[in-house]
C-alpha positions as CSV (number, residue, x, y, z in Angstrom):
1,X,86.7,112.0,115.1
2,X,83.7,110.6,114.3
3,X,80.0,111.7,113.7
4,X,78.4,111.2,116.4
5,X,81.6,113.0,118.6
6,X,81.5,116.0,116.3
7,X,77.7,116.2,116.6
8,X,77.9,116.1,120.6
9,X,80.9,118.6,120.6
10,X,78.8,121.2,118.6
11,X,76.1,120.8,121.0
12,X,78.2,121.0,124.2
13,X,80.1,124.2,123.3
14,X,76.4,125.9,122.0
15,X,76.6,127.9,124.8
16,X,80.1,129.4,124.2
17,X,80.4,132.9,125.0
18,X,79.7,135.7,122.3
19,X,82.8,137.1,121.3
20,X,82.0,141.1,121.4
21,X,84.0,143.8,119.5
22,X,85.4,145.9,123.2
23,X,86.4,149.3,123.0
24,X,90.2,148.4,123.6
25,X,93.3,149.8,121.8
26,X,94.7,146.5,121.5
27,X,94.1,144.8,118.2
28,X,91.8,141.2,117.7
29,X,93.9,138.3,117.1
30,X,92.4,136.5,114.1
31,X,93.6,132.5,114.0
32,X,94.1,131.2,110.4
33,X,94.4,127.3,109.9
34,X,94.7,126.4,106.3
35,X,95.6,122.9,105.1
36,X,97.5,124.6,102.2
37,X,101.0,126.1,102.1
38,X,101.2,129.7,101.9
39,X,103.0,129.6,98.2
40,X,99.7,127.9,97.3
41,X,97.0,129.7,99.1
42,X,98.6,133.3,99.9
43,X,96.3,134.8,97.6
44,X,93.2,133.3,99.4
45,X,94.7,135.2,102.8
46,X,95.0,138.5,100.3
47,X,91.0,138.2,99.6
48,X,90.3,137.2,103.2
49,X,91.8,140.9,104.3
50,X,90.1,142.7,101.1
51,X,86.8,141.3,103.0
52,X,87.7,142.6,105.7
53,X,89.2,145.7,104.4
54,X,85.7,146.0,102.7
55,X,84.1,145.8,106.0
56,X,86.2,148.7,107.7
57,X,89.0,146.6,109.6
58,X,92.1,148.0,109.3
59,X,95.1,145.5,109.2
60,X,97.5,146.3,112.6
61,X,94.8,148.9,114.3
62,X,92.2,146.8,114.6
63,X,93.3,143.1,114.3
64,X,96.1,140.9,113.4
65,X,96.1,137.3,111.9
66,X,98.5,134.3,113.3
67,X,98.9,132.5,110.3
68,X,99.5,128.7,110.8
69,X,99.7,126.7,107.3
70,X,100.0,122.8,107.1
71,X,101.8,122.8,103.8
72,X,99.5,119.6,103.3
73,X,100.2,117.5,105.8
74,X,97.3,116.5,107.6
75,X,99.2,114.9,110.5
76,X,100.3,118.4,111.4
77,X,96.6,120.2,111.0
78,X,96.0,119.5,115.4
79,X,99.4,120.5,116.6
80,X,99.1,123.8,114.6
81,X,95.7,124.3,115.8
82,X,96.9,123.7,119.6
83,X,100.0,126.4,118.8
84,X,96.6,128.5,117.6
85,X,94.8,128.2,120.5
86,X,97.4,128.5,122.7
87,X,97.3,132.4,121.1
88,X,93.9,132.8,122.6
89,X,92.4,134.4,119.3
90,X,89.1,135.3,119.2
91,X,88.5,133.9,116.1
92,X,89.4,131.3,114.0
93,X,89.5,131.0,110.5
94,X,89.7,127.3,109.0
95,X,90.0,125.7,105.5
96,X,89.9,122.6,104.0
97,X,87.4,120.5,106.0
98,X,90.5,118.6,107.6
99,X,91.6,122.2,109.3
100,X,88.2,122.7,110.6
101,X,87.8,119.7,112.3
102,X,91.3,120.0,114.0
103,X,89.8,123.7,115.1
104,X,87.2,122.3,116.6
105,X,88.1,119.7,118.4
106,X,91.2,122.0,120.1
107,X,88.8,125.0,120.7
108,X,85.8,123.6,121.2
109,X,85.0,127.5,123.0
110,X,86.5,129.4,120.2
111,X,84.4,130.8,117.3
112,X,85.4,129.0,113.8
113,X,84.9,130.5,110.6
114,X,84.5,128.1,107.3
115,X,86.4,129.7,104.6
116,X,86.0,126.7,102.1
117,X,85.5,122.5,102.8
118,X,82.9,119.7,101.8
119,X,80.0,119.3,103.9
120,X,79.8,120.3,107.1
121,X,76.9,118.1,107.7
122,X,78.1,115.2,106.1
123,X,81.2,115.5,108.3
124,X,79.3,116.0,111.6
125,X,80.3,119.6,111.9
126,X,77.0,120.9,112.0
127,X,73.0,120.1,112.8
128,X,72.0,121.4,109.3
129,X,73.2,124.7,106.8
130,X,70.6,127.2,107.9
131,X,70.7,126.5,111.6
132,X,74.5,125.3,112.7
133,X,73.7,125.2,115.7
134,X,77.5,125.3,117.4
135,X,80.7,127.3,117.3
136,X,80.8,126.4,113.6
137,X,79.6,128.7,110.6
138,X,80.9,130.2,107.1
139,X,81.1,129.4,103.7
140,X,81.3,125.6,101.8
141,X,82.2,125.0,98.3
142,X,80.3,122.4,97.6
143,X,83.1,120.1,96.4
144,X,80.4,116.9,95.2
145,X,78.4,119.1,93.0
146,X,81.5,120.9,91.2
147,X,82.6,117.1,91.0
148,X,79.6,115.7,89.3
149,X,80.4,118.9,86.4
150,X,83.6,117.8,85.9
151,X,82.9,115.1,83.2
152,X,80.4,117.4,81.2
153,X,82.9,119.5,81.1
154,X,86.0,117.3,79.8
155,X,83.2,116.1,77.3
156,X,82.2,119.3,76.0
157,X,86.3,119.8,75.3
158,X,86.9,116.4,73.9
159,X,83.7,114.8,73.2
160,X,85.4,111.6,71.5
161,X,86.0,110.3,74.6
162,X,84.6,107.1,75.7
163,X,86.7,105.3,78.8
164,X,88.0,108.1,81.5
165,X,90.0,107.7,84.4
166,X,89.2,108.8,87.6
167,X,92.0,109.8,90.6
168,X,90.5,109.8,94.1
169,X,92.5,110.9,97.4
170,X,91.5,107.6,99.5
171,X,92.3,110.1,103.0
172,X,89.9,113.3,102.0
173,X,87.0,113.3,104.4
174,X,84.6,113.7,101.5
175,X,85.6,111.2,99.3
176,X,82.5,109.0,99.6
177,X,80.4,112.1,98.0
178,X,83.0,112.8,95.9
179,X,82.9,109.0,94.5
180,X,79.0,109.1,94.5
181,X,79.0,112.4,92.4
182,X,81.6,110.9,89.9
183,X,79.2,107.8,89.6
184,X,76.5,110.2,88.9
185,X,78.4,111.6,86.2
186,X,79.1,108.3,84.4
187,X,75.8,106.9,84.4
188,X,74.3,110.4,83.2
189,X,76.8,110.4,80.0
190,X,77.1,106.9,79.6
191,X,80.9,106.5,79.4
192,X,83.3,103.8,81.1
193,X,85.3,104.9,83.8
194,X,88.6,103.4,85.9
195,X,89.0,104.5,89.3
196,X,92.2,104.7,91.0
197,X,92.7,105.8,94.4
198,X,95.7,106.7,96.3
199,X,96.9,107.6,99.6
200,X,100.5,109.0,99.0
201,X,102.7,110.8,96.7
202,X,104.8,107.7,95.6
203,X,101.0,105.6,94.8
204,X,100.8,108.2,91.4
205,X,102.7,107.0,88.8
206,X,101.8,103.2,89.3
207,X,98.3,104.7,89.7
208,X,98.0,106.5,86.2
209,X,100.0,103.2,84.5
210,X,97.2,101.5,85.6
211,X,94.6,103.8,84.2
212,X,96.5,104.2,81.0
213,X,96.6,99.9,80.7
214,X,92.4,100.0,81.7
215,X,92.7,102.4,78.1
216,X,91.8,105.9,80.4
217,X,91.6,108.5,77.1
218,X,91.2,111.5,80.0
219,X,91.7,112.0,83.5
220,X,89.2,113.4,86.2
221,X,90.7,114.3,89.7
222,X,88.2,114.5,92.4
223,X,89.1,116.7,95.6
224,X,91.7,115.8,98.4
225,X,94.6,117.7,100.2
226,X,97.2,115.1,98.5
227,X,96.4,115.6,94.7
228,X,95.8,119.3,95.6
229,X,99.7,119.5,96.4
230,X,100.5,117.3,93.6
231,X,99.0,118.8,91.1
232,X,101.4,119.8,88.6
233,X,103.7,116.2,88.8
234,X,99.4,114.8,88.2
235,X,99.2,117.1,85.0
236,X,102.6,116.1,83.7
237,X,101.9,112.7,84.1
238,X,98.6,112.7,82.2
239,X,100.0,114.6,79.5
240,X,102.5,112.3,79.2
241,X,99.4,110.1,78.4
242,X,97.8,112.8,75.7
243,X,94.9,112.8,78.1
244,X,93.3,116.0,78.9
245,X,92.5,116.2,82.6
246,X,89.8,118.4,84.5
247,X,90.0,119.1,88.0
248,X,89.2,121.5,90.7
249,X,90.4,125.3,91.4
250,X,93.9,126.3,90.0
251,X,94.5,123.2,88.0
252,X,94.4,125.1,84.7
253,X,97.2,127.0,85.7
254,X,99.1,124.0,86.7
255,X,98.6,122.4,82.9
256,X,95.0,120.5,83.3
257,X,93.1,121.1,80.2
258,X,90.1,122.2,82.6
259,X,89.1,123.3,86.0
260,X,85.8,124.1,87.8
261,X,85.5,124.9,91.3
262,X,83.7,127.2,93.4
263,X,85.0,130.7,93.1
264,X,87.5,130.0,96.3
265,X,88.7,134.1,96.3
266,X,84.9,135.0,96.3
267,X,84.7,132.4,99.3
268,X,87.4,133.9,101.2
269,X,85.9,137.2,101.2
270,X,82.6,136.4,102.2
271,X,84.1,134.7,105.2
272,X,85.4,138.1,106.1
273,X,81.8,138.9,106.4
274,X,80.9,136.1,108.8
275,X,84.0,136.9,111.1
276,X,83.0,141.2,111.4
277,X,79.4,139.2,112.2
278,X,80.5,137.4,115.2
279,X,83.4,140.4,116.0
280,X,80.4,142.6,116.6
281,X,78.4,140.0,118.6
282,X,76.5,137.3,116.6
283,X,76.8,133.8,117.4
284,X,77.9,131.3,114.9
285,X,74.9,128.9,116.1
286,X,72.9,131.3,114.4
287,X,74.9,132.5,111.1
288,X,73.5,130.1,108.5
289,X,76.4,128.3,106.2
290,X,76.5,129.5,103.1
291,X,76.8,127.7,99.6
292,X,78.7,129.3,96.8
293,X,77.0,131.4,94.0
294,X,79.8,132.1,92.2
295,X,82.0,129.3,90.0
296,X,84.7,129.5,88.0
297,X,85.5,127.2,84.9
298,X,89.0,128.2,83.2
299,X,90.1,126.5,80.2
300,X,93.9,126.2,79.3
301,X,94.2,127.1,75.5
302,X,97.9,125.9,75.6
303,X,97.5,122.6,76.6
304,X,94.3,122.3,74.4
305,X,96.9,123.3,71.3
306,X,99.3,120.7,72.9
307,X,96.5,117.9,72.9
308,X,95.3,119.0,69.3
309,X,92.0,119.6,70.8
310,X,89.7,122.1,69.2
311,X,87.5,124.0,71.7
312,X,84.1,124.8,70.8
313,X,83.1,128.0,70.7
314,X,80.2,127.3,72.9
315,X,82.1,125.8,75.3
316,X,84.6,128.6,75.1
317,X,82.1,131.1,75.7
318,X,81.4,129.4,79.1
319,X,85.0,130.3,80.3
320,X,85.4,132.7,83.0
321,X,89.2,132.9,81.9
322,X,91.4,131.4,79.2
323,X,95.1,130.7,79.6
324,X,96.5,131.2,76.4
């Protein structure tokens, strides 16, 4: 779907009809699309429900959620979301970008909650942050700008670097901000870098022997639902090349030396907020999108000891947690 499609699907479906909180016994059926497998992003769903926990909703009383998860298979993202809609919820909460965009163009009547993604804009969700102006609102997390951090950070933790590699997901929808921000990067700290970009699992290891031949000394992984669910086979190959690696959210705890990312939990929760909003009668056209305010950067102190890598102090201090 391009652009100019998504743009004139917000637009026709402006007028959709407010979904208002009745005085029924019966509960609200929630719709959940996430690109993710549950084992992955189950803890996202637990923050989700503290939102709305937070908010007063009981769980089973007043609404229930069908869960539909990809498991990362984006081919699979528009059945699931026609098995959603098929549900008639009220509601439907969508993450990555790819997820929304399904959501959208199955229930283009149906309310769609943001829970995390690129751009809306960018991607023709949306006239503009403040003013949606569709069935589309929530939360983004802002994947170019965590992006264009990434390289300070891996700097900061091994500042001998000169030549990195960069891995880039040639299917995400943002990759052409992704690849700007990275570019950014570069020419702000003046080091090489190699890209490498890849489409499927099996692309990886030939992927990373090139970087290693270019002389990659670390590895930055930009967004993309692919290298998301390949994260840790990504980390053992690098280390296998001494390089530290940075990424996105939950990389550290797969073995990266770093990871930055929007606070995803905090992003979950707020969405909570955006869905008791249009429960109780607001319309999404009017619900600006959010930005995140909160980031994470987690530093893993293992495979820093691995690397022989000595962390700064000042860079340590930065560290919203340490794996030890």
């Amino acid at each position: 779907m391009n652009r100019r499609h998504l743009l004139i699907l917000a637009g026709a479906v402006a007028f959709a009809p407010r979904v208002v909180l009745a005085q029924s016994k019966q509960p609200v059926l929630i719709g959940w699309l996430n690109t993710d497998s549950r084992e992955l992003s189950g803890h996202n769903l637990t923050a989700f429900k503290e939102g709305l926990a937070a908010l007063g909703w009981k769980e089973g009383a007043q609404y229930v959620i069908e869960e539909r998860w990809a498991n990362g298979r984006i081919d699979q993202l528009q059945p699931l979301a026609e098995e959603l809609t098929a549900k008639k919820p009220a509601i439907i909460v969508a993450a990555l970008v790819g997820a929304v965009i399904a959501a959208a163009k199955v229930a283009p009547r149906t309310p769609i909650v943001m829970a995390s993604g690129g751009d809306p804009v960018e991607q023709g969700l949306v006239k503009s942050l403040p003013r949606p102006g569709g069935i589309i609102t929530g939360v983004t997390s802002v994947a170019a700008e965590t992006t264009e951090k990434h390289l300070e950070l891996l700097l900061a933790a091994a500042p001998k670097l000169k030549r990195v590699g960069v891995l880039i997901d040639s299917t995400a929808p943002v990759r052409a901000s992704l690849m700007e921000a990275v570019r950014r990067s570069v020419a702000q700290y003046q080091v090489e870098a190699r890209f490498a970009e890849v489409a499927r699992p099996e692309e990886l290891e030939p992927a990373i022997s090139r970087l290693a031949k270019d002389g990659a000394q670390g590895l930055v992984v930009t967004g993309g639902l692919m290298l998301r669910n390949e994260k840790r086979r990504i980390v053992k190959l690098a280390l296998a090349q001494r390089w530290p690696v940075v990424a996105g959210s939950d990389w550290a705890e797969a073995g990266a030396l770093l990871s930055y990312s929007a606070d995803a939990l905090a992003n979950y929760r707020r969405a909570a907020y955006y869905v008791d909003r249009i429960l109780k009668g607001a319309k999404p056209a009017d619900l600006p999108i959010e930005q995140p305010t909160k980031f994470e950067l987690v530093i893993n102190m293992k495979t820093a000891k691995a690397l022989k890598l000595d962390i700064s102090r000042e860079l340590a201090v930065r560290a919203d947690r340490v794996i030890e």
